[in-house]
C-alpha positions, 0 to 999 in steps of 0.5 A: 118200077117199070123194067124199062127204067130200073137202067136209068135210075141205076145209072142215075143213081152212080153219077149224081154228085154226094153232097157235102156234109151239112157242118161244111160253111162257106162263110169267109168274106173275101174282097177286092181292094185297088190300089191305083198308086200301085195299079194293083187289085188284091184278093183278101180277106182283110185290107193289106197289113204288111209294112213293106208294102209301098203305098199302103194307104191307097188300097181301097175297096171296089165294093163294100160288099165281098166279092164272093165267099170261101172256107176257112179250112178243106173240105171234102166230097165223099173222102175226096178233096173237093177244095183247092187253097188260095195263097197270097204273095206280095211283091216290093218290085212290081208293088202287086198283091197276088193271091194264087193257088200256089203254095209257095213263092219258088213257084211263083218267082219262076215267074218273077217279081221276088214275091214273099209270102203274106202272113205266116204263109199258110192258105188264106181261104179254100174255095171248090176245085175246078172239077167241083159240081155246082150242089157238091158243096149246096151253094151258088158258085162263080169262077175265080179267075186270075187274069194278068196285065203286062203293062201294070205288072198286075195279077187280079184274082177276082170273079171278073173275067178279063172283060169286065176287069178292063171295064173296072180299070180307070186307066183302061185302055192303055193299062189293059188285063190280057183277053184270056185268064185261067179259072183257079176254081169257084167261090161261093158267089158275092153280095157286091153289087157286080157279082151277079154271075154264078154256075147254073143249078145244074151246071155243066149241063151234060145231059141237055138244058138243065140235066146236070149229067150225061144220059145214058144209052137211046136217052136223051133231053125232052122239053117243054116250054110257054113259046109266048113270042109265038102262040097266037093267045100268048103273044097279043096280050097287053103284058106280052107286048111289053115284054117283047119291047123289054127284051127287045131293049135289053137284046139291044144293050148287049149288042152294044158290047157285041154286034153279033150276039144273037138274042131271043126275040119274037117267036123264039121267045119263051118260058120254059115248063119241063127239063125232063132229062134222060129218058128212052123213047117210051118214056117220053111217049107217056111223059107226052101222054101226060102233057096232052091230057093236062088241064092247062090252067092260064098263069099270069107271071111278072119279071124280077131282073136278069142275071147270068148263069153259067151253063156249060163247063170248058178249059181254061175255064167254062164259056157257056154264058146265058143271061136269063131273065128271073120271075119274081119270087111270088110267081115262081113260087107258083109256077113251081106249085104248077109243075110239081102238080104235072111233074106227080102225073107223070110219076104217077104213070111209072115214070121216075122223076131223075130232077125235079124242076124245083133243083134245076133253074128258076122260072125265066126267059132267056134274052142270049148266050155269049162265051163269057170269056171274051164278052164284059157279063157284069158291066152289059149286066149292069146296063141292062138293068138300067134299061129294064129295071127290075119289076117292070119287064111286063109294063103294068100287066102280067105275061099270061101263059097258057099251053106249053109246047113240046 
């Protein structure tokens, strides 16, 4: 290794996060029942089972599917607690199933309501702290957040941000959940059909898009991206005018929700190549070396659908919210056959590769950012969906990309 990169790589090598042990699972099924006698949701494993519970029989499930995943019992980062327990109390007075991170019912009835606790009283379910990296425990994760309403007297726990909550409620507006909630931690993201919102692969995105941790001293992010909204032999190509309507459409949708949401159109949109993160200056010289003595072969790419990732971190919770469109899995799966191919010419010249394209997002395009603390990601999701369905992005012919920027 070069003198110039045994700094980084030990600097590298201190701060990316340990992986939990493979015996870890987070496998417990957790799922969201409403009850609209008792305006109340509830977080639980199973359906509530507690006699003292008015209108029992009216809970139901929001989604066949769990809403999101957790443990059944802590787990741990390297000795240090990586999890944080989830509690469910229920209340005969405000008739309101919560399920919290406090552990016992004299903290929660600071509060009011004379809550008592379900069961036994121990933890129902672990999920990742806070401060939990999204690969520290190698799953895909989504903010649990407890959001209250004053009017139902109703705390939800559920991977729905206030926005989307309100969406959800038959009675909204006049029953609302407040605009701000707190972030408890993360679940292992759901199979329900609105659950589609999880931690980018490389979150919080310290270094620059896509670099999980900060940099280092004098280094600092180098891109590389298809601009296919801008290159003259990208942009007039049958496949990249349909695209250009999709995103167009679908940057459409979100404004719906958001009048002054900026979306990526025209020249600004793109594909991107490289996240190449951390590197000095002589370093990025032969990483662009490498670029421009590539043989850049043209690759034809289809869309599958679009999803949300959260990029950055933030209290009381993260706000950084993109909403990409993915490649479908047989062309990303040669994009990502491409980009090793570059990625071992780079190495080849003595640069270390810090992450590998394959560990950071999937190949897509971005259609916006929003602060997902304020704006209904599931519900604009959903719409957009409908408008571009799936695997049709490109209309009948492939986006075909040829020379990336730098």
């Amino acid at each position: 290794m070069p003198h110039w990169m045994s700094t980084t790589a030990m600097y590298l090598a201190t701060i990316v996060p340990l992986v939990v042990s493979s015996s870890f699972n987070m496998d417990l099924p957790l799922y969201l029942y409403q009850s609209q006698l008792n305006n109340d949701f509830a977080l639980l494993p199973t359906a509530p089972s507690n006699p003292t519970i008015t209108n029992l029989f009216s809970y139901v499930l929001l989604d066949n599917q769990p809403v999101g995943y957790a443990s059944k019992v802590p787990f741990h980062t390297d000795n240090i607690t990586a999890s944080t327990p989830l509690f469910a109390y229920f209340s005969t007075t405000r008739k309101d199933v919560q399920t919290t991170h406090l552990s016992n019912a004299t903290a929660l009835n600071k509060h009011g309501g004379d809550y008592v606790a379900l069961g036994s009283g121990a933890p129902i379910a672990h999920i990742a702290s806070i401060t939990t990296m999204h690969y520290q425990v190698g799953v895909p994760l989504a903010p649990l957040w407890l959001v209250y309403s004053d009017a139902r007297t109703d705390v939800a726990t559920s991977p729905f941000n206030p926005a989307d909550l309100n969406a959800i409620v038959l009675s909204a507006p006049s029953l609302p959940f407040r605009q701000t909630g707190t972030v408890l931690g993360y679940l292992k993201q759901g199979t329900c059909e609105l659950c589609q919102t999880s931690l980018s692969e490389t979150f919080p995105s310290l270094g620059g898009p896509d670099c999980m941790n900060a940099c280092g001293p004098n280094e600092s992010f180098l891109g590389g991206a298809f601009y296919f909204g801008q290159s003259n032999d990208m942009k007039s190509t049958p496949g990249s005018r349909a695209m250009q309507a999709s995103m167009l459409a679908a940057g459409n949708v979100l404004r719906v929700y958001n009048s002054s949401i900026k979306t990526e159109s025209g020249t600004g949109l793109h594909v991107s190549f490289l996240y190449n993160c951390c590197y000095n200056d002589t370093a990025k010289g032969l990483i662009s070396k490498v670029l421009s003595e590539t043989d850049w072969v043209p690759q034809n790419v289809t869309f599958d659908r679009a999803v949300w990732r959260i990029d950055k971190g933030g209290a009381p919770a993260p706000t950084h919210y993109s909403i990409i469109v993915l490649l479908d899995e047989e062309s990303n799966g040669r994009m990502e056959q491409w980009v090793a191919k570059v990625e071992a010419a780079i190495a080849a010249v003595g640069v270390s590769i810090h992450i590998a394209r394959s560990a950071q997002e999937p190949f897509h395009t971005t259609l916006g950012v929003v602060d997902g603390t304020l704006f209904p990601v599931e519900t604009a999701l959903e719409r957009v969906n409908q408008v571009v369905s799936p695997g049709t992005w490109t209309g009948t012919d492939p986006l075909v990309l040829t020379k990336p920027s730098w």
